[in-house]
MIROBA-509884 format. One line per 3 residues: number of its first residue (from 1); their letters; for each residue x, y, z of C-alpha. Coordinates in steps of 0.5 Angstrom, whole numbers. Layout:
<sites>
NUM	a	X Y Z  ...
</sites>
This chain:
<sites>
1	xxx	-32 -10 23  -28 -9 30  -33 -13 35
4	xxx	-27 -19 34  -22 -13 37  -27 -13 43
7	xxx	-22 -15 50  -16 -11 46  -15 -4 49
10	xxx	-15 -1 43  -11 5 45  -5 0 45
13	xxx	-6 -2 36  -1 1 32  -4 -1 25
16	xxx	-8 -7 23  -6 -10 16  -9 -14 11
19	xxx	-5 -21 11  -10 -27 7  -17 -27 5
22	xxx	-22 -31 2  -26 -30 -3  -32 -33 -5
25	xxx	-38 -32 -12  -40 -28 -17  -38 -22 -16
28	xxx	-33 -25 -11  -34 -23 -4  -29 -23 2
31	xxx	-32 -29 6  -27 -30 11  -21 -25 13
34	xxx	-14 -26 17  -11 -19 20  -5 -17 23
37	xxx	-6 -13 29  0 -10 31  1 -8 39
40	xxx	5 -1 41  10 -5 45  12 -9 38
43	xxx	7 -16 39  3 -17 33  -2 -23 31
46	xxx	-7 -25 26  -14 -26 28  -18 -29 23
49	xxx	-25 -25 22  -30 -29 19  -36 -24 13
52	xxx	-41 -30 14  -46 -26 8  -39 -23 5
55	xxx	-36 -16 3  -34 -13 -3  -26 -14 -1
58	xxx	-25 -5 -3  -30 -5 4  -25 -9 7
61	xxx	-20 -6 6  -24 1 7  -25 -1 14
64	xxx	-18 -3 15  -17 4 13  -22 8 17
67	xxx	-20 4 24  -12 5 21  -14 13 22
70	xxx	-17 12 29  -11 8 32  -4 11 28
73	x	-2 16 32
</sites>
């Protein structure tokens, strides 16, 4: 899921948050997601990330969880 992060050095991530998603069939499943990355020096921008055969939203949110871990200092 971090390759959207690729040209951001990630020593400079402060968090990442869920802002938006969309979901789509039956279980619904993530298709597309928009985060918010949130910079040390206090900018912050939303990257949409598009899931193409779609993930479950708690794998979503467990990603962001795990990359939350590696960059909350």
């Amino acid at each position: 899921m971090t390759e959207w992060l690729s040209g951001i050095d990630r020593r400079d991530v402060v968090r990442i948050e869920i802002v938006r998603v969309t979901l789509e069939g039956t279980p619904s499943a993530v298709t597309h997601a928009w985060l918010r990355v949130v910079m040390r020096n206090g900018d912050s921008g939303v990257v949409g990330v598009p899931f193409p055969h779609g993930v479950m939203y708690e794998v979503l949110e467990d990603a962001v969880r795990d990359a939350n871990r590696g960059y909350l200092r």
